[in-house]
N, C-alpha and C positions, 0 to 999 in steps of 0.2 A: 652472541648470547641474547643481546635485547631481542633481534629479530626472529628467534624462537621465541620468547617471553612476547611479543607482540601478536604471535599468530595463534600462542593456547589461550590468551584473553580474547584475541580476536574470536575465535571458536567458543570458547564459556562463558564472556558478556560480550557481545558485538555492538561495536560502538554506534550510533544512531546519530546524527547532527541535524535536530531538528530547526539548526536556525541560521544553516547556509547550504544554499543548494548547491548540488554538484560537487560534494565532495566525495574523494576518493571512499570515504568510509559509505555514505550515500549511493555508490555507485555497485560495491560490493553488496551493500545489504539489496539494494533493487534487484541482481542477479541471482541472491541467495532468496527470496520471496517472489518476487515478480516471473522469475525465470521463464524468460523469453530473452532473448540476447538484445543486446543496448547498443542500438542499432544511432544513428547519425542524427534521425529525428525528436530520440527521445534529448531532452533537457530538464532544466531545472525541477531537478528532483531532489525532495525534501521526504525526509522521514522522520519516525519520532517507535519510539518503542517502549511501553510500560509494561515491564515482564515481575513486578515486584508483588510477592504475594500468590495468591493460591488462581490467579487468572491473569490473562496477560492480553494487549491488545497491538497493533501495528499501523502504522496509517503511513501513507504513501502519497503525494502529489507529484506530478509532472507531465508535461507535454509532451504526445506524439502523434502520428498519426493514427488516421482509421484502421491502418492495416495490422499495425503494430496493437492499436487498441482491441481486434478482430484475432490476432494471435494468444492476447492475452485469456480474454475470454474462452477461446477454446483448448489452452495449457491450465488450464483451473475449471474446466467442466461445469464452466457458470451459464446459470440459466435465464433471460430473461424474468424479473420478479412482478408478478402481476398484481398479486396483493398489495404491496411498496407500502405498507403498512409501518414497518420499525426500521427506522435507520440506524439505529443504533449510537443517538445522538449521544444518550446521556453517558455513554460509554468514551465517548471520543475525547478529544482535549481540544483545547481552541487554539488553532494561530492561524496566522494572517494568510498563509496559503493553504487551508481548510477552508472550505466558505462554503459553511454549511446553507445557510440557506440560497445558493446556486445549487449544491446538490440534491438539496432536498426537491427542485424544482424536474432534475434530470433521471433518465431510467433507471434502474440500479438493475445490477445483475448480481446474483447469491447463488451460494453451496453451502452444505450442510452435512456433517456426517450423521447426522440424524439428531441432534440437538445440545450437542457440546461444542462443537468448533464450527466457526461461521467464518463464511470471505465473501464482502462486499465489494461492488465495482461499479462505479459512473463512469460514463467517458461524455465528456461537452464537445459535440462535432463542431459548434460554430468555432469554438477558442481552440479546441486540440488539445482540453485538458482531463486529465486522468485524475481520478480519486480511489485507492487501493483502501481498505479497511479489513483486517485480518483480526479475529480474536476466537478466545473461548472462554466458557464461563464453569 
């Protein structure tokens, strides 16, 4: 019985562990958002999810490579952003594997269903680190 009782929470609040990487719960949500499969290179993946209220935002960190980073971008129809005008800082939250100002420095790639849901995307080639940011307003 728990393990049905685990999988309707799981599906109606999905658990988020914004403050250890690589956990199983972590590892679902990254297939459930990120969806590209979680391939050998991807790691320390951390996530955080504020779904409370009339808007909801997602944020994502972890390491992979460029191919993995080049799958992701073309499974989310993200486009190089030339403007790179709003990051969408004030919307994020802060922890220590967020490091906004590294991304604010990096390209960000975006989609838009035309001005209610947005998905943000850095990928750092020197370090092999990925920054996912999902919301809507």
């Amino acid at each position: 019985m728990k393990k049905q009782t685990d999988k309707v929470v799981d599906k109606v609040f999905p658990p988020f562990d914004s403050d250890k990487a690589d956990t199983e719960n972590n590892k679902r949500r990254f297939k459930d958002f990120i969806k590209v499969e979680l391939t050998e290179d991807v790691k320390n993946i951390y996530c955080f999810d504020d779904a409370i209220g009339i808007d909801a935002d997602y944020m994502f960190s972890f390491t992979c490579n460029s191919q993995t980073s080049d799958k992701i971008i073309k499974t989310h129809n993200l486009t190089r952003d030339t403007n790179n005008s709003d990051n969408g800082f004030n919307l994020q939250h802060d922890f220590d594997w967020w490091d906004k100002d590294k991304i604010s420095q990096l390209v960000k790639y975006s989609w838009t269903n035309g001005g209610q849901y947005y998905k943000y995307y850095w990928f750092d080639n020197e370090n092999n680190k990925a920054y996912y940011f999902e919301f809507d307003m």
